[in-house]
PDB file as gemmi writes it, atoms N, CA and C in Angstrom:
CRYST1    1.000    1.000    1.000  90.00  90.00  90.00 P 1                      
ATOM      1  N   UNK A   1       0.816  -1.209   0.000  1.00  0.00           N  
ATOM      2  CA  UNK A   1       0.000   0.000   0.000  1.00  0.00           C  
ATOM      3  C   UNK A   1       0.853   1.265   0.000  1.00  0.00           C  
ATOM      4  N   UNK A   2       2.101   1.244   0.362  1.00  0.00           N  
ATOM      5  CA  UNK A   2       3.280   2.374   0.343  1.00  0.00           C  
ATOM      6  C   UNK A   2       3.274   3.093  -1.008  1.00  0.00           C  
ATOM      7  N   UNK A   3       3.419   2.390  -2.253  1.00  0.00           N  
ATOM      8  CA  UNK A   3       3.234   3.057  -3.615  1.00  0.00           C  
ATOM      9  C   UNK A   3       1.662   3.997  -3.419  1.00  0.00           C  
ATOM     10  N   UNK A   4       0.645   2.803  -3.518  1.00  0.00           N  
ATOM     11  CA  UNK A   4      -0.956   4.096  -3.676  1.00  0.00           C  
ATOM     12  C   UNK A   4      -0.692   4.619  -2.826  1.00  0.00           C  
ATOM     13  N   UNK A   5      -0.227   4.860  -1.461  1.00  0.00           N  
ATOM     14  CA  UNK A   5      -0.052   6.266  -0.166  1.00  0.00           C  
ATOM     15  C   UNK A   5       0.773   7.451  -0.681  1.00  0.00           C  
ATOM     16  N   UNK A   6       1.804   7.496  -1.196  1.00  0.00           N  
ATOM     17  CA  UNK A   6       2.866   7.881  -1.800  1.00  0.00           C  
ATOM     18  C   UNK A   6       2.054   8.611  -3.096  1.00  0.00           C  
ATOM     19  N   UNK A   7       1.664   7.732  -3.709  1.00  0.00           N  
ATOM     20  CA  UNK A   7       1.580   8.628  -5.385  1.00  0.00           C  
ATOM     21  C   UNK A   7      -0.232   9.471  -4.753  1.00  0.00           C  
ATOM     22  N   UNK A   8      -0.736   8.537  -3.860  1.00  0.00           N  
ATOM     23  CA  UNK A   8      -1.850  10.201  -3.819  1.00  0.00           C  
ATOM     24  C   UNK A   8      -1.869  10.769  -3.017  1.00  0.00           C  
ATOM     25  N   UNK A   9      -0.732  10.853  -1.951  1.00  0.00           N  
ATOM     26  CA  UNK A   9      -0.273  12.094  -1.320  1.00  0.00           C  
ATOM     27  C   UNK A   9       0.218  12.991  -2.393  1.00  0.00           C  
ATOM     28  N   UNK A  10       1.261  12.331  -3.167  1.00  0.00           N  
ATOM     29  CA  UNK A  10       2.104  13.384  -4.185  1.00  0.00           C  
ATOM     30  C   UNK A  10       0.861  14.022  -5.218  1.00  0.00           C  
ATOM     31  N   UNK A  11      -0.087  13.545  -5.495  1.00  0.00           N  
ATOM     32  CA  UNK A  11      -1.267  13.967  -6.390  1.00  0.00           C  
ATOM     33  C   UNK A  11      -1.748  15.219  -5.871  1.00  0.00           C  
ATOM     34  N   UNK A  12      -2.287  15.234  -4.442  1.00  0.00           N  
ATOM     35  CA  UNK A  12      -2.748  15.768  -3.867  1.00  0.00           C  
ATOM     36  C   UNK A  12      -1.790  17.119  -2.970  1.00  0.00           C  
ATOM     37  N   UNK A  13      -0.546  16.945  -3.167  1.00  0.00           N  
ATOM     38  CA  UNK A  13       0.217  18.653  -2.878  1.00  0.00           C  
ATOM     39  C   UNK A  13       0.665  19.003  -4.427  1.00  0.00           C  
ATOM     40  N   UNK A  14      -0.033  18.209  -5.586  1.00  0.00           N  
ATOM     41  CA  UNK A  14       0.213  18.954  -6.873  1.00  0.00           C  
ATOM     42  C   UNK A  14      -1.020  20.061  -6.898  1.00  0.00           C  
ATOM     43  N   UNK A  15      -2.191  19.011  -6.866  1.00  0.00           N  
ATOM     44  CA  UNK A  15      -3.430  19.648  -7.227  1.00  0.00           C  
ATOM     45  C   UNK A  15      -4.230  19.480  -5.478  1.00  0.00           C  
ATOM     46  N   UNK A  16      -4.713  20.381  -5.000  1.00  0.00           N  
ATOM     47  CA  UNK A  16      -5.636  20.011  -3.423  1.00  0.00           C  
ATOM     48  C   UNK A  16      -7.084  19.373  -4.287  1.00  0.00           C  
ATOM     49  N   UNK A  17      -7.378  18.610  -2.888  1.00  0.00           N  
ATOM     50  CA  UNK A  17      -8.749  18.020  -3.441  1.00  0.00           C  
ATOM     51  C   UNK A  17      -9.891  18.715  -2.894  1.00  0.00           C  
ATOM     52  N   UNK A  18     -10.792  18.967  -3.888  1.00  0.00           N  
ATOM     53  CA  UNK A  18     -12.035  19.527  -4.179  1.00  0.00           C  
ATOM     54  C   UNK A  18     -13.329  18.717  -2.976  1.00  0.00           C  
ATOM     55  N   UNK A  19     -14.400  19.737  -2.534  1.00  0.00           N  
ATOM     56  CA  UNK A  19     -15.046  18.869  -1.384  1.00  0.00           C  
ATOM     57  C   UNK A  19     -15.928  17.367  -2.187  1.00  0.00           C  
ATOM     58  N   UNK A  20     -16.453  16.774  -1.957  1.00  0.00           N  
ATOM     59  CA  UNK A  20     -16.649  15.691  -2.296  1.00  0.00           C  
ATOM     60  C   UNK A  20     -16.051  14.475  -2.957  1.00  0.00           C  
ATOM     61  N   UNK A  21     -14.554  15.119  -3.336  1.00  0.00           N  
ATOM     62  CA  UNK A  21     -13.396  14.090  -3.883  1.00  0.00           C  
ATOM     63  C   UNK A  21     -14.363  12.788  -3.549  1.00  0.00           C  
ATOM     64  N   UNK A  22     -13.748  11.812  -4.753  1.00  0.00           N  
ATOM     65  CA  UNK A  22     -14.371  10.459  -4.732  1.00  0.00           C  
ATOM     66  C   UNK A  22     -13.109  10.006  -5.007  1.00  0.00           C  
ATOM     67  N   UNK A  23     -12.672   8.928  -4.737  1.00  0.00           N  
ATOM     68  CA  UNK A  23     -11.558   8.474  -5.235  1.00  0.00           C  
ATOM     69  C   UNK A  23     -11.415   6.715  -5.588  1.00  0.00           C  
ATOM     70  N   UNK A  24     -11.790   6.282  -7.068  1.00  0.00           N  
ATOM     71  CA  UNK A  24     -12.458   4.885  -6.926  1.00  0.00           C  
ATOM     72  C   UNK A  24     -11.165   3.925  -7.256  1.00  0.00           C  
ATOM     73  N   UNK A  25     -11.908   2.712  -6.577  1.00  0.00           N  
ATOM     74  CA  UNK A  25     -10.234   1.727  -6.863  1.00  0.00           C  
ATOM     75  C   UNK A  25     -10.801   0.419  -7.267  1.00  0.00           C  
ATOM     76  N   UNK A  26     -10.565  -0.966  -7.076  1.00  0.00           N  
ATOM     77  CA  UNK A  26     -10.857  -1.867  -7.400  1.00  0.00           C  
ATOM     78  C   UNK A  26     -10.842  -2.417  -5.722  1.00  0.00           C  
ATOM     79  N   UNK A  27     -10.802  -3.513  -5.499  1.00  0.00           N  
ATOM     80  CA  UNK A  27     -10.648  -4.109  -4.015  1.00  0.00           C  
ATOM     81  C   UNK A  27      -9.792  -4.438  -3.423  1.00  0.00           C  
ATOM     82  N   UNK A  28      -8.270  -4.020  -4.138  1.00  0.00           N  
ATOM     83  CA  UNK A  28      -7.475  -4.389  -3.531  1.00  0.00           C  
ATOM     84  C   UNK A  28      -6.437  -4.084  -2.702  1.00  0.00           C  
ATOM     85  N   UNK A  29      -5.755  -5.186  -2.010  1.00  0.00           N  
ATOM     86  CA  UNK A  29      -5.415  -4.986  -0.559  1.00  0.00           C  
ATOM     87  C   UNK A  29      -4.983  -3.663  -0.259  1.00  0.00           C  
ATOM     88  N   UNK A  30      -4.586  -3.195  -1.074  1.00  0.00           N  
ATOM     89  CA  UNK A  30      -3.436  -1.679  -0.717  1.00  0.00           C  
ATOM     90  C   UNK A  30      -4.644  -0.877  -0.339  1.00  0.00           C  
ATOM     91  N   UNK A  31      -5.835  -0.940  -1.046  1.00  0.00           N  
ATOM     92  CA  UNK A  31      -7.122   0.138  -0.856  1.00  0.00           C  
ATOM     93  C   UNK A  31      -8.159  -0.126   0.476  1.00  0.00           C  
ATOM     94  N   UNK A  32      -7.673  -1.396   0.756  1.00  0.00           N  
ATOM     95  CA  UNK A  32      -8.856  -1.656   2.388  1.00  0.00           C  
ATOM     96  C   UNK A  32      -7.854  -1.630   3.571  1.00  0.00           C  
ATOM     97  N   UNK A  33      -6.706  -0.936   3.205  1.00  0.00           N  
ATOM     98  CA  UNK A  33      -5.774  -1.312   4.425  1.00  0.00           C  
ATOM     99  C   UNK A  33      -6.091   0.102   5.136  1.00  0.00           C  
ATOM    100  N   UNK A  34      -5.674  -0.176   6.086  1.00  0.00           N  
ATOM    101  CA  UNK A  34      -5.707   0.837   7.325  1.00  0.00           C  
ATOM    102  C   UNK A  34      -5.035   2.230   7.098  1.00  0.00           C  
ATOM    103  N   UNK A  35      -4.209   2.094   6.322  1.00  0.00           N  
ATOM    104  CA  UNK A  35      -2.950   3.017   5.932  1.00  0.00           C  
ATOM    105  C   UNK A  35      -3.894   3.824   4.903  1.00  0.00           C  
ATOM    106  N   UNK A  36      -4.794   3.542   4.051  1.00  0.00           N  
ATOM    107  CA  UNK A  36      -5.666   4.372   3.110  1.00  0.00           C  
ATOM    108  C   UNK A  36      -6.737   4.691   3.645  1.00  0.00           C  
ATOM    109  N   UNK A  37      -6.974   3.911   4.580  1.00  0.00           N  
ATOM    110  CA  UNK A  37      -8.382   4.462   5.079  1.00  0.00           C  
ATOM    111  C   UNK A  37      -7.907   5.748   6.077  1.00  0.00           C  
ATOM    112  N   UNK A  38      -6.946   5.703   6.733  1.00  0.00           N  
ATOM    113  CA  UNK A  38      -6.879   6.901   7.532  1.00  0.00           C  
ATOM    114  C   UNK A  38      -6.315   7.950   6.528  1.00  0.00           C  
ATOM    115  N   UNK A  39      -5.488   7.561   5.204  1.00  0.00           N  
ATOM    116  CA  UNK A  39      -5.344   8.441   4.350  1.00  0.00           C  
ATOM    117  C   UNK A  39      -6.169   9.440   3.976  1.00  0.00           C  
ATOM    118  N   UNK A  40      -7.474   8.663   3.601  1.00  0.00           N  
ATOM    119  CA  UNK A  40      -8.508   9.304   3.325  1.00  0.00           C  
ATOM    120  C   UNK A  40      -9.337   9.697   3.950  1.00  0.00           C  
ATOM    121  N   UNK A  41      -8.924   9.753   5.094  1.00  0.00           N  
ATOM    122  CA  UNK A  41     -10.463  10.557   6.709  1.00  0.00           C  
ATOM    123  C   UNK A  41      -8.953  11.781   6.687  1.00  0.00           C  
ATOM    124  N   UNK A  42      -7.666  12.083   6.399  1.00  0.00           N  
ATOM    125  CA  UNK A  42      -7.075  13.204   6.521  1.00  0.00           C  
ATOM    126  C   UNK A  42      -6.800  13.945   5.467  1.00  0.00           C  
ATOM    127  N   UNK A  43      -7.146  13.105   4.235  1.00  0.00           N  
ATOM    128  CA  UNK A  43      -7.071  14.199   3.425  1.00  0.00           C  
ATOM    129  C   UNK A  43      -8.432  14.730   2.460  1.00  0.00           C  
ATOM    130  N   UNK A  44      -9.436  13.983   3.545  1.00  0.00           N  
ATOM    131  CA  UNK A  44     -10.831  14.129   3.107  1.00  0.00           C  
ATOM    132  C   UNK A  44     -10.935  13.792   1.325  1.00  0.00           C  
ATOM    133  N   UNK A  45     -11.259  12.824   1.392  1.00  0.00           N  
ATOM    134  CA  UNK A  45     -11.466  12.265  -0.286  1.00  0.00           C  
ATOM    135  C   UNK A  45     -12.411  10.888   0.517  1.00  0.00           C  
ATOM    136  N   UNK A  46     -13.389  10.532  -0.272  1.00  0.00           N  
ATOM    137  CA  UNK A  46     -14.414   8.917   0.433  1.00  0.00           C  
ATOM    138  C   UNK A  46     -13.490   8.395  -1.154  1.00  0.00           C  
ATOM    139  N   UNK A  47     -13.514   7.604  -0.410  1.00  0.00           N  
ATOM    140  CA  UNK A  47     -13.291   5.817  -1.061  1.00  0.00           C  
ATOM    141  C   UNK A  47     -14.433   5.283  -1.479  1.00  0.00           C  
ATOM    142  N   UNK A  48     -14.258   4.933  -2.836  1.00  0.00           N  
ATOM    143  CA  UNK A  48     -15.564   3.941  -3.428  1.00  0.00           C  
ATOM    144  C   UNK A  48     -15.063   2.979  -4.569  1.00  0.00           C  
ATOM    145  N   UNK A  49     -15.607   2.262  -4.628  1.00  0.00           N  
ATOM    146  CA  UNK A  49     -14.315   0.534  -4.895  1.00  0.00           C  
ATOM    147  C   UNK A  49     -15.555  -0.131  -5.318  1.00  0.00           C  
ATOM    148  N   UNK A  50     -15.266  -0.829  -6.720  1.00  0.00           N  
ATOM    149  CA  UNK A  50     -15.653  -1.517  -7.874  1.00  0.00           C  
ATOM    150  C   UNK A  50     -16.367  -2.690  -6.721  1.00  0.00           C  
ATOM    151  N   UNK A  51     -17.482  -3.638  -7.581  1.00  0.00           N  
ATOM    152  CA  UNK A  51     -17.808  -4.777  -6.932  1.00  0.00           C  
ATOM    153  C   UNK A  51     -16.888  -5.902  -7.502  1.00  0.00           C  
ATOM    154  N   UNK A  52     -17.061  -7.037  -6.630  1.00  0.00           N  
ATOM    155  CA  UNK A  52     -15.912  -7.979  -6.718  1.00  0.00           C  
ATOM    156  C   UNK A  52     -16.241  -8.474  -8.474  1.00  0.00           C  
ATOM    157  N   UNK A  53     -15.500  -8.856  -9.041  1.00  0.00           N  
ATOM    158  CA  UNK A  53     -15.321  -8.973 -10.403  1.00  0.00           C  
ATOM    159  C   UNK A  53     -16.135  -8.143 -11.488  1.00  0.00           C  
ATOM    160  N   UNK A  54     -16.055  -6.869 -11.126  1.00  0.00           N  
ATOM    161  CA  UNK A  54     -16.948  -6.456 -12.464  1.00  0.00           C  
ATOM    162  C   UNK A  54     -15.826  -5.268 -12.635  1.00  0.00           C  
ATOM    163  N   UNK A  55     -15.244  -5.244 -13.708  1.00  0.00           N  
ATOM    164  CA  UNK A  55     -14.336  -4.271 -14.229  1.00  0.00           C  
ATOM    165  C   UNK A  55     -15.359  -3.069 -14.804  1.00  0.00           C  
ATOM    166  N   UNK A  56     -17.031  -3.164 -15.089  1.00  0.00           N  
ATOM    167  CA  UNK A  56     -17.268  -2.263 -15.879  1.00  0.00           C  
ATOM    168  C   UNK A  56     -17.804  -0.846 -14.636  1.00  0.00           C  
ATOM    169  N   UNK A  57     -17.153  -1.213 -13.460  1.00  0.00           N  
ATOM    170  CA  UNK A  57     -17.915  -0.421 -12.580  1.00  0.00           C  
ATOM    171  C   UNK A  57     -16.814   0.889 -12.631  1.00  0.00           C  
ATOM    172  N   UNK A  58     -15.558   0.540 -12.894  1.00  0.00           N  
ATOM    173  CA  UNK A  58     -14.561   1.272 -13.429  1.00  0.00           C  
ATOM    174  C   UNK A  58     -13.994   1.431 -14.640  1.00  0.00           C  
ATOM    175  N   UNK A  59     -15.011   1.532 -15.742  1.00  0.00           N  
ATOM    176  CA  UNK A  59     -14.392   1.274 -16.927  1.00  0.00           C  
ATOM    177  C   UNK A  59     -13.692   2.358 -17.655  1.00  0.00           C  
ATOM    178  N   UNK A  60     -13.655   3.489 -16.897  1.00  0.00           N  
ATOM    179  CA  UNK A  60     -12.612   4.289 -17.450  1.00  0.00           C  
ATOM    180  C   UNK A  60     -11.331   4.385 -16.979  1.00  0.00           C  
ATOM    181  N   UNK A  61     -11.079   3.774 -15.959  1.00  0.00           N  
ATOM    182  CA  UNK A  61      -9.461   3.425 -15.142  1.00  0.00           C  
ATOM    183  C   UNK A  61      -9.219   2.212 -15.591  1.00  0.00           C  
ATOM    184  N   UNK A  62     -10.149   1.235 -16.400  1.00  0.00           N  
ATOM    185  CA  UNK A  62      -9.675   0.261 -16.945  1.00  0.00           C  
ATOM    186  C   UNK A  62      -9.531   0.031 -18.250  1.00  0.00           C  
ATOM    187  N   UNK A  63     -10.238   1.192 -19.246  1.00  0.00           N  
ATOM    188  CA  UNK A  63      -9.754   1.377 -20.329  1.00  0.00           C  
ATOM    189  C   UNK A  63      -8.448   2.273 -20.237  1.00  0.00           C  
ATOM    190  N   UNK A  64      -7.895   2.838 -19.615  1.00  0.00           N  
ATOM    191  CA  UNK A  64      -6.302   3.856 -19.491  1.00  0.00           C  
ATOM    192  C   UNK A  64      -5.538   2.336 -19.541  1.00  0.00           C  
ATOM    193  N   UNK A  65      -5.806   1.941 -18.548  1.00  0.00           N  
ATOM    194  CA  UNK A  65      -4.843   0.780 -18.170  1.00  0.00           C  
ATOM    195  C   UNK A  65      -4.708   0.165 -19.879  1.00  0.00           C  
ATOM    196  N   UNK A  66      -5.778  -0.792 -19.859  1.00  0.00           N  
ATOM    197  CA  UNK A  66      -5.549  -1.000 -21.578  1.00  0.00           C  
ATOM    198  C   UNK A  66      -4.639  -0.701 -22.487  1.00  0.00           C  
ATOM    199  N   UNK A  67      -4.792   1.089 -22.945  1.00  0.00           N  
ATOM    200  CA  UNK A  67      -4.411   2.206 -23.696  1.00  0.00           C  
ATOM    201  C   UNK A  67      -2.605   1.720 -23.057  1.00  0.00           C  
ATOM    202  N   UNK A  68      -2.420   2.202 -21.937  1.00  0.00           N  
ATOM    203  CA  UNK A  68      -1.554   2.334 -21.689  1.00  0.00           C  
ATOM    204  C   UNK A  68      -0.174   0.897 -21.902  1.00  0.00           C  
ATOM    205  N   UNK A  69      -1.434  -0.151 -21.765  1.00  0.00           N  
ATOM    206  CA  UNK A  69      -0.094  -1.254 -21.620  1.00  0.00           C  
ATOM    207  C   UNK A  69      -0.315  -1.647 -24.004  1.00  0.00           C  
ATOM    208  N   UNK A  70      -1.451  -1.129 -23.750  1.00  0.00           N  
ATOM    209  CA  UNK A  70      -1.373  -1.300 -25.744  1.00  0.00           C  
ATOM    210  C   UNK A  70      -0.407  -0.068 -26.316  1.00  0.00           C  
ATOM    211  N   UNK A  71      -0.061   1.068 -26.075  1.00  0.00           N  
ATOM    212  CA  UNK A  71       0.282   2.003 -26.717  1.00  0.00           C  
ATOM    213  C   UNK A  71       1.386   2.165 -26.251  1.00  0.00           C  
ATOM    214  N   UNK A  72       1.867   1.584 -24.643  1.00  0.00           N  
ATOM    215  CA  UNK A  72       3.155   1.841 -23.871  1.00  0.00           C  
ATOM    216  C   UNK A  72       4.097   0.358 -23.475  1.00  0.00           C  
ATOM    217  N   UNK A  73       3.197  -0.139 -22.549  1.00  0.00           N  
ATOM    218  CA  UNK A  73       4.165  -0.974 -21.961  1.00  0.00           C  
ATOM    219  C   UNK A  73       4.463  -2.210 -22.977  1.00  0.00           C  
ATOM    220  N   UNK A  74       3.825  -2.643 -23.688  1.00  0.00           N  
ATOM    221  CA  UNK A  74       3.760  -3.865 -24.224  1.00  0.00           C  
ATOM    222  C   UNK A  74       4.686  -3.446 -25.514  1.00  0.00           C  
ATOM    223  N   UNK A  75       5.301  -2.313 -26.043  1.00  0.00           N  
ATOM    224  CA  UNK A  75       6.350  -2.186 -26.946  1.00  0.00           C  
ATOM    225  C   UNK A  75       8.038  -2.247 -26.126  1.00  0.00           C  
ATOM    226  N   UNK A  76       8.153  -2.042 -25.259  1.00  0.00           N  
ATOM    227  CA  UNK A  76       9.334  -1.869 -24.701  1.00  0.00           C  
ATOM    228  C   UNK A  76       9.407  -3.046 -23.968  1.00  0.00           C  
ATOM    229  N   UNK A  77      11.027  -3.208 -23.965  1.00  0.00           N  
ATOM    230  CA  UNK A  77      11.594  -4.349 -22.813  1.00  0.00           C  
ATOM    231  C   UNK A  77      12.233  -3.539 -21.940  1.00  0.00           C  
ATOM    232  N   UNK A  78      11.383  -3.350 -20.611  1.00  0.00           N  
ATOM    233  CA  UNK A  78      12.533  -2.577 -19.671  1.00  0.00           C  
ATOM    234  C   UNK A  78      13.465  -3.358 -19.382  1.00  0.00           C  
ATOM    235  N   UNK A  79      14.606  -2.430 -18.784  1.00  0.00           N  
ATOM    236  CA  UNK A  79      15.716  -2.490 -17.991  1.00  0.00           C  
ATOM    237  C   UNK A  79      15.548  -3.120 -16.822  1.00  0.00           C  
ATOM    238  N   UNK A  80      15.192  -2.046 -15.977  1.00  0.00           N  
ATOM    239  CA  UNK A  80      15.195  -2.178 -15.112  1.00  0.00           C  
ATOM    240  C   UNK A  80      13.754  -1.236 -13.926  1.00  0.00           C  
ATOM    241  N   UNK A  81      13.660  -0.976 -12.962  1.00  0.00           N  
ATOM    242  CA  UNK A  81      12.348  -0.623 -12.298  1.00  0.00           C  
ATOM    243  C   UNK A  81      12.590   0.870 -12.316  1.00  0.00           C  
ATOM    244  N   UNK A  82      13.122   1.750 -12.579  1.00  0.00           N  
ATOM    245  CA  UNK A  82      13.935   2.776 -12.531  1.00  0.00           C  
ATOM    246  C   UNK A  82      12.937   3.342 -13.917  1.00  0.00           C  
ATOM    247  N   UNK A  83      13.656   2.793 -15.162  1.00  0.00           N  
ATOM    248  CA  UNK A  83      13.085   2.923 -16.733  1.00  0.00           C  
ATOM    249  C   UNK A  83      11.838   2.805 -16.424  1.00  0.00           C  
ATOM    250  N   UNK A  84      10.910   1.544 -16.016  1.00  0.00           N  
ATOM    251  CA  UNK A  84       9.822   1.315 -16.143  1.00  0.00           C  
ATOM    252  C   UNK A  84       8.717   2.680 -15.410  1.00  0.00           C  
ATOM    253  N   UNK A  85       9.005   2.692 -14.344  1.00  0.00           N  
ATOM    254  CA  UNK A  85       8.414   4.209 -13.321  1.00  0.00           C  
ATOM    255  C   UNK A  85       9.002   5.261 -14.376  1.00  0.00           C  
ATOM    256  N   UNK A  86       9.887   5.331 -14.814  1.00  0.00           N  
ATOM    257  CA  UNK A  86       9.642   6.897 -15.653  1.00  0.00           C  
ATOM    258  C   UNK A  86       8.840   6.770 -17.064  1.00  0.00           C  
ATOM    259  N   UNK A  87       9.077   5.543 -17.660  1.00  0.00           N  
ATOM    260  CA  UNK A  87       8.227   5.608 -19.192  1.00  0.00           C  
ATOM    261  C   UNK A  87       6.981   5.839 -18.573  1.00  0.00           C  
ATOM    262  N   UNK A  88       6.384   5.066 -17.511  1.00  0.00           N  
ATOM    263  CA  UNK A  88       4.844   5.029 -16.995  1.00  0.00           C  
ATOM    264  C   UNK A  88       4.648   6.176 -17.153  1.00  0.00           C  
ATOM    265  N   UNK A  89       5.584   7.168 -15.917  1.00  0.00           N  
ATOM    266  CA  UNK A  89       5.238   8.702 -15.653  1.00  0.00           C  
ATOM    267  C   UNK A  89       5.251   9.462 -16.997  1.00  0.00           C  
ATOM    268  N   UNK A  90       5.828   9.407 -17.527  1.00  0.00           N  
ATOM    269  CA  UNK A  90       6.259  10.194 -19.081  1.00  0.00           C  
ATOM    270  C   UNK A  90       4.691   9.814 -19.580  1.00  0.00           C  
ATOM    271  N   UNK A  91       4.415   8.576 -19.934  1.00  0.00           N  
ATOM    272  CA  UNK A  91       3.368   8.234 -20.399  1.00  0.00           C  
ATOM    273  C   UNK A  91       1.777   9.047 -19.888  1.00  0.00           C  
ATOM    274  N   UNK A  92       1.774   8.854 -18.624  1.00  0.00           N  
ATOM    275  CA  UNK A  92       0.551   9.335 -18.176  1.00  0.00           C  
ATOM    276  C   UNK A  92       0.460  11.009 -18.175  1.00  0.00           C  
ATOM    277  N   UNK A  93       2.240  11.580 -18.270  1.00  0.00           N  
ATOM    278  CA  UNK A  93       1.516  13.304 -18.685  1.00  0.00           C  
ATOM    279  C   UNK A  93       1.266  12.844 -19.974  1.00  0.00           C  
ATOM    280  N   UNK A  94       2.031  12.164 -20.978  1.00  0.00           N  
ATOM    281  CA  UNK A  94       1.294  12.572 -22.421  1.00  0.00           C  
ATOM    282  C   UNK A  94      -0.213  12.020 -22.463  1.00  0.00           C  
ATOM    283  N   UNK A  95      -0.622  11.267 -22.037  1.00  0.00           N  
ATOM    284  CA  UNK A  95      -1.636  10.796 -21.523  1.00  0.00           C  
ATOM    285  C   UNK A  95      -3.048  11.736 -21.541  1.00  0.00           C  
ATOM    286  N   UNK A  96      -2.505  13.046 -20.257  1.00  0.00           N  
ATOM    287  CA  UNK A  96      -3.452  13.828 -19.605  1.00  0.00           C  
ATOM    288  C   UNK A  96      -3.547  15.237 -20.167  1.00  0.00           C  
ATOM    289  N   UNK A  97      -2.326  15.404 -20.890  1.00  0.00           N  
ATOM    290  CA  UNK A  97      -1.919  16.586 -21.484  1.00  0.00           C  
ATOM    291  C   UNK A  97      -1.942  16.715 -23.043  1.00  0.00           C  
ATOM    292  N   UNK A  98      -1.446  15.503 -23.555  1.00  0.00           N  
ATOM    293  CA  UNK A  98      -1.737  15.815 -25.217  1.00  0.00           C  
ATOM    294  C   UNK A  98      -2.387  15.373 -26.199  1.00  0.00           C  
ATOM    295  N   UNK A  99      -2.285  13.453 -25.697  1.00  0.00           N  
ATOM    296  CA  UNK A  99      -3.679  12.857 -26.153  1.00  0.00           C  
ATOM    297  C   UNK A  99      -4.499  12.911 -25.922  1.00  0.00           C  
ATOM    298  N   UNK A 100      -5.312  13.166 -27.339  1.00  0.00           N  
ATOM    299  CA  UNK A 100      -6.753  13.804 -27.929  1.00  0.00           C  
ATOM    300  C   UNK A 100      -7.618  12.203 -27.888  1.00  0.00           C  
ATOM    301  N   UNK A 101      -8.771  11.998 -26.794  1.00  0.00           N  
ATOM    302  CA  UNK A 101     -10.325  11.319 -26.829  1.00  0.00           C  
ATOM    303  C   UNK A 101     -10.376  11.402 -27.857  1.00  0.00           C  
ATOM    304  N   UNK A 102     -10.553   9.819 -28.374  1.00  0.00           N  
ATOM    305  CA  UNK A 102     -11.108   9.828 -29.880  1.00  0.00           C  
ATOM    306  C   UNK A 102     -12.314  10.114 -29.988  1.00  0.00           C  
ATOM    307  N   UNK A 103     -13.182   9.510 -28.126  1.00  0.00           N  
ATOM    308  CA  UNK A 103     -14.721  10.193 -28.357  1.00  0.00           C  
ATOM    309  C   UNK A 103     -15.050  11.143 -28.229  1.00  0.00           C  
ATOM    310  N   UNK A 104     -14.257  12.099 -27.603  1.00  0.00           N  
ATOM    311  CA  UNK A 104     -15.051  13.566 -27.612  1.00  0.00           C  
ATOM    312  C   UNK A 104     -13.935  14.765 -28.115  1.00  0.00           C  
ATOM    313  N   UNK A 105     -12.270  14.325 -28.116  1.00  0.00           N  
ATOM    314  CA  UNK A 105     -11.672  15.359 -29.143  1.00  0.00           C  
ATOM    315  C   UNK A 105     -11.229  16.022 -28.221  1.00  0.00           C  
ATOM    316  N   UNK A 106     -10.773  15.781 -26.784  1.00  0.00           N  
ATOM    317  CA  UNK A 106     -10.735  16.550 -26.025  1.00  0.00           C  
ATOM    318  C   UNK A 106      -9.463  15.410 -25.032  1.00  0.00           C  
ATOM    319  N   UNK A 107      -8.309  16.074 -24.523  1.00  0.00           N  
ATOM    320  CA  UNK A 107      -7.436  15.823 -23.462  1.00  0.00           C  
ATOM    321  C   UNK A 107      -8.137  15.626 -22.195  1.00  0.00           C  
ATOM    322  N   UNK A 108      -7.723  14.939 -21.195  1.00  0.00           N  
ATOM    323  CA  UNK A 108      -8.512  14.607 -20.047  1.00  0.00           C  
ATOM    324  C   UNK A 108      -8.309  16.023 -18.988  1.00  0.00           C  
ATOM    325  N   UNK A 109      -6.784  16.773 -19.348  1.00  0.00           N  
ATOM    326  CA  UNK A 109      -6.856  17.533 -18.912  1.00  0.00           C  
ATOM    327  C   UNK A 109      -7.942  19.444 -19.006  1.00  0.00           C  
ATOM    328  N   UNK A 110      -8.157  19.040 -20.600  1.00  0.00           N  
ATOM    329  CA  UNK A 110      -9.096  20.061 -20.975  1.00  0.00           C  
ATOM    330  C   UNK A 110     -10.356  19.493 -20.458  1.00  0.00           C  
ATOM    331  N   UNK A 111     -10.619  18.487 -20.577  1.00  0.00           N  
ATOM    332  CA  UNK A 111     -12.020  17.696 -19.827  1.00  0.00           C  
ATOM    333  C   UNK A 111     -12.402  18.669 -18.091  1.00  0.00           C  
ATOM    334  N   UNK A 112     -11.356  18.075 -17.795  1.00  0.00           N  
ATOM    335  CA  UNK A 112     -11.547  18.249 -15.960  1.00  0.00           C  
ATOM    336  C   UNK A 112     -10.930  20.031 -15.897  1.00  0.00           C  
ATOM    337  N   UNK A 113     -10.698  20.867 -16.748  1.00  0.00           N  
ATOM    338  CA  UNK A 113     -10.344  22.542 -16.902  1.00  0.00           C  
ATOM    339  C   UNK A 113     -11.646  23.119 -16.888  1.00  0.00           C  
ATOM    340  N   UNK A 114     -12.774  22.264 -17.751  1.00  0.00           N  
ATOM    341  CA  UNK A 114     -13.819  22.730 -18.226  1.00  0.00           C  
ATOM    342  C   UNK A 114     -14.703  22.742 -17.241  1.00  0.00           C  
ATOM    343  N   UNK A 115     -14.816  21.072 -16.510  1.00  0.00           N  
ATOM    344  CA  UNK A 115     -15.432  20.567 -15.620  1.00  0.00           C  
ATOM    345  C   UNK A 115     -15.498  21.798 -13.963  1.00  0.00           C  
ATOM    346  N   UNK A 116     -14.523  22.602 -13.752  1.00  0.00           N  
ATOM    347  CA  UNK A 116     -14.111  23.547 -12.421  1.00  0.00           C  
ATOM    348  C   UNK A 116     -14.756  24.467 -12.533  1.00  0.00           C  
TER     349      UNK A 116                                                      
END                                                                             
């Protein structure tokens, strides 16, 4: 659970979270542990988590994933864990910042600019 504590603390002194933050995950262990749950009573965000086998309850964190291991991970042979954490990171700004929704023509980041 040290990685998800870590990357949405670091999320969260990029951007502060908005009142009703939702923050959805799938069921696993890193997300029912104690360490996220008090995460999230201090940095005020509720937790809400997919039912046990249905991917479509998250199907937009599970189509990225997709995208990402079709367009990213699955062309490269990393090195080492070092390479792999930065192509990811590299990946997810181009991700949020330059790739254009084929369904609506729009960056996720112009999405959620519009959305405030």
């Amino acid at each position: 659970s040290t990685l998800v504590i870590d990357t949405i603390t670091q999320a969260l002194k990029q951007e502060k979270a908005t009142d009703g933050l939702v923050l959805h995950s799938d069921q696993g262990s890193q997300y029912t542990s104690g360490a996220y749950c008090n995460l999230s009573e201090e940095c005020h965000f509720r937790p809400s988590m997919s039912s046990k086998g249905c991917p479509y309850d998250n199907s937009a964190m599970e189509n990225f994933f997709g995208t990402l291991k079709c367009e990213c991970l699955n062309r490269i042979e990393f090195t080492d864990m070092a390479q792999l954490e930065n192509v990811i990171w590299e990946y997810v700004q181009f991700y949020n910042y330059e790739r254009i929704n084929m369904k609506n023509g729009f960056t996720p980041f112009e999405i959620r600019s519009k959305a405030k």
